[in-house]
Every structure is written in C-alpha cells, then in structure tokens.
C-alpha positions, 0 to 999 in steps of 0.5 A: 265201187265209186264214191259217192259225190257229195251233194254240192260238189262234182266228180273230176275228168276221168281219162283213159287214153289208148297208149303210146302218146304222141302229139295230140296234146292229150298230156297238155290237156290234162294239166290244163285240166289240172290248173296249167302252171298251178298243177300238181300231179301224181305219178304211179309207174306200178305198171311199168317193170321200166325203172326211169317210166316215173321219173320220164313222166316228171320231166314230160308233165313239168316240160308241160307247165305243171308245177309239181310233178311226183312220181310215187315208188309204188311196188308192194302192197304196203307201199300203199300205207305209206303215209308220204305217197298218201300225202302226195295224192291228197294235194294232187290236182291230177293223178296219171297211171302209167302203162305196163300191166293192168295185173300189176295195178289190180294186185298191187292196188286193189283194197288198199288206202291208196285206192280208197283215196284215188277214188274218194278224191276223184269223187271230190274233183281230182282228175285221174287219167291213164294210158294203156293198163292205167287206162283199163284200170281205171273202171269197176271191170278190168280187162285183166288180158285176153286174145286177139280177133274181131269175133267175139269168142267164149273164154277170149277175155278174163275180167278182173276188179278195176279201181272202180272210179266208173261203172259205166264203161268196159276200156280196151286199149291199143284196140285197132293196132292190137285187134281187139273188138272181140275181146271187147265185144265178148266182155260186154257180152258178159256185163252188158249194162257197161258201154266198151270204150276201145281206145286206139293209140294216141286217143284220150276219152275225157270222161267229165263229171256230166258223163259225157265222153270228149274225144281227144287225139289222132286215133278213133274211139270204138263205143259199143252200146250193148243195151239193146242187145236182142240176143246173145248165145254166151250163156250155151256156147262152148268154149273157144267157139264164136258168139252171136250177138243181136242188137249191139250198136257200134260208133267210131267217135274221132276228135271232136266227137262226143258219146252220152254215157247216160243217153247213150247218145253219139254226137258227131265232131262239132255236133256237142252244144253243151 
C-alpha cells in the first residue's frame, strides 16, 4: 500500500514511462525534477539480466547534469538489507528502475527494506520513475505477463503485487508496439476501480503529488477509465474466451495532454490551466 504523506508534506512525481527511451527529454525531466546539477538518483538495474544496464544509466543521468548518479547491485533478496544501497536511497533525490522483468522486480524486492524505503520516501517527496518493468512496478497491481490481441479475453493477464507506490493505476508498457489493449483491458476487468494507463515506447506519465497524469513524449498514453462500466461478463466466461464489457471510457492522451486521476478528467494538449 502506499504510505502515508504526512500532513504538511507532498508526495514526489511518480513516472512510468513505456520503454525504449528516445529523444523526448523524458530523463531531462526527470533530473529536472530531481534539482538539475544538484540531483542525486539512484539506480536499481534488477530487472535487466544486462550487466553494463546500471552503469549506462550513470553515465546517461551524469551526461544529464545530475550530480550523483549510483547504480545499486541489487540481485538477491538480502541484497535489500544492505545497509550502503539503503543509505544511497535515503539521500537520492530520485530513484529509476530500470527494464528487463517486472517478476524479477516483485521477487527480488517485494517485503523487503528496500521497498519499504522507496515507498516511505516518495511519500516524503522523493520522485521515483521507471521504464518498461520498472514502470509496471511501480503501482500496488502489477502486470506480471500475459498475451497479446486487442480483446480482452479470460485468463490473458496474471496480476502480481507491485511496489504500491499508487493504487490508482493499472501500467502496461510497450502498449501499441506490442498490442497489448486486451491484456490491459482484461486487468481493469478484474479490479476495476484502477484507471489503465497504456504506455507506448518513448512515452512518460508524470504522475504528480495532485494526481494528475502529464503526458510527456513522442508516443500516446492509452487511459481507460473502467468506473462506469455497466456490465462485464468476466465472472461466467471461460477461459480463453472474449469478454464483453459495457461502459468502459478509452482516451489517447498525446504530449501535453493531461488525465485527473481523482475526477477522471481528460484535458486535451495546452487545455490544463492549473
């Protein structure tokens, strides 16, 4: 679950972005976010099974201005208790999760100090982003994997326990370039007071302490709102078969555009005034 903001306090950006990461500036935001030549941001690689995935994103974050950029050895669970990587955490400004497998991350992670700490310290203002399985990591529900197709279809996604820094989003990534809307659509079938957020490659959700959803990238964010659904049949249909849903409420947000994740409110590019 995610912790609790203290009263006087606000919650850091939390941003998933849909992989591949091209030119857009979605990393230059991110440190900006993070204090510009003053940022220091952690690095957890324990997605990727490249060994040079960390070390790459040290040089790409300093490349960027940041001023510390530490990539932590995280492969075990009691890698987690190590008191140097908790230290590195605590004084980071910003933390990125790197991609690879999202199982990796919920095994390697989940119940351990290190999650404790990412979500007890983006409660107190530290912004935590992630590309492609960090980015599906990083709410309460994780898609842990699941098949491809635009129909939703019983038993095409299993859900696994995310980092829980939210738990108002559902996050798919690679969404248009892997074909993913029925996976996404089946997963809010099942829990459908989250919101689906599917990301394209090369597209960031700023999710700010307001929660409200900036848009930022060359690609398109596919939200779905499942609140009004009217009916769903995913309770009595079999297995393998398709789902009908009533109701559901689709957006394509491009860059610039924004999504109230409390009002369920989609503003179009340059609409947002707050």
């Amino acid at each position: 679950m995610p912790s609790p903001v203290a009263p006087e306090g606000s919650r850091g950006y939390i941003i998933p972005i849909g992989g591949r990461i091209g030119d857009s500036d979605i990393l230059g935001r991110f440190v900006a976010l993070c204090g510009g030549r003053d940022a220091r941001i952690a690095i957890v690689p324990t997605a990727s099974a490249d060994s040079n995935t960390g070390r790459e994103y040290e040089a790409t974050f300093k490349k960027l201005g940041a001023r510390e950029a530490k990539a932590l050895n995280i492969e075990r669970r009691s890698d987690c208790d190590d008191s140097d990587y908790l230290a590195v955490i605590e004084a980071a400004d910003g933390v990125f999760l790197t991609g690879g497998s999202q199982l990796k991350l919920s095994t390697t992670l989940g119940g351990t100090p290190i999650a404790t700490l990412l979500r007890r310290r983006n409660a107190a203002g530290q912004h935590v982003a992630g590309t492609s399985a960090g980015a599906a990591f990083l709410s309460e529900h994780m898609i842990g994997f699941g098949e491809e197709g635009p129909t939703p279809r019983v038993g095409m996604v299993t859900l696994a326990p995310g980092l829980g820094l939210t738990n108002r989003v559902v996050i798919d990534q690679h969404f248009r370039q892997r074909d993913r809307l029925g996976r996404l659509l089946m997963a809010l079938a099942l829990n459908p007071f989250a919101i689906g957020l599917g990301l394209d490659e090369d597209t960031a959700a700023f999710i700010g302490p307001d929660n409200v959803v900036d848009i930022h990238g060359s690609g398109a964010i596919t939200c779905i709102d499942p609140s009004k659904v009217e009916f769903s049949a995913a309770d009595h249909t079999d297995r393998g078969q398709p789902v009908s849903l009533l109701g559901v409420r689709l957006h394509i947000l491009t860059h610039g555009a924004a999504f109230n994740l409390h009002t369920r409110e989609a503003m179009a590019p340059g609409a947002r005034t707050g």
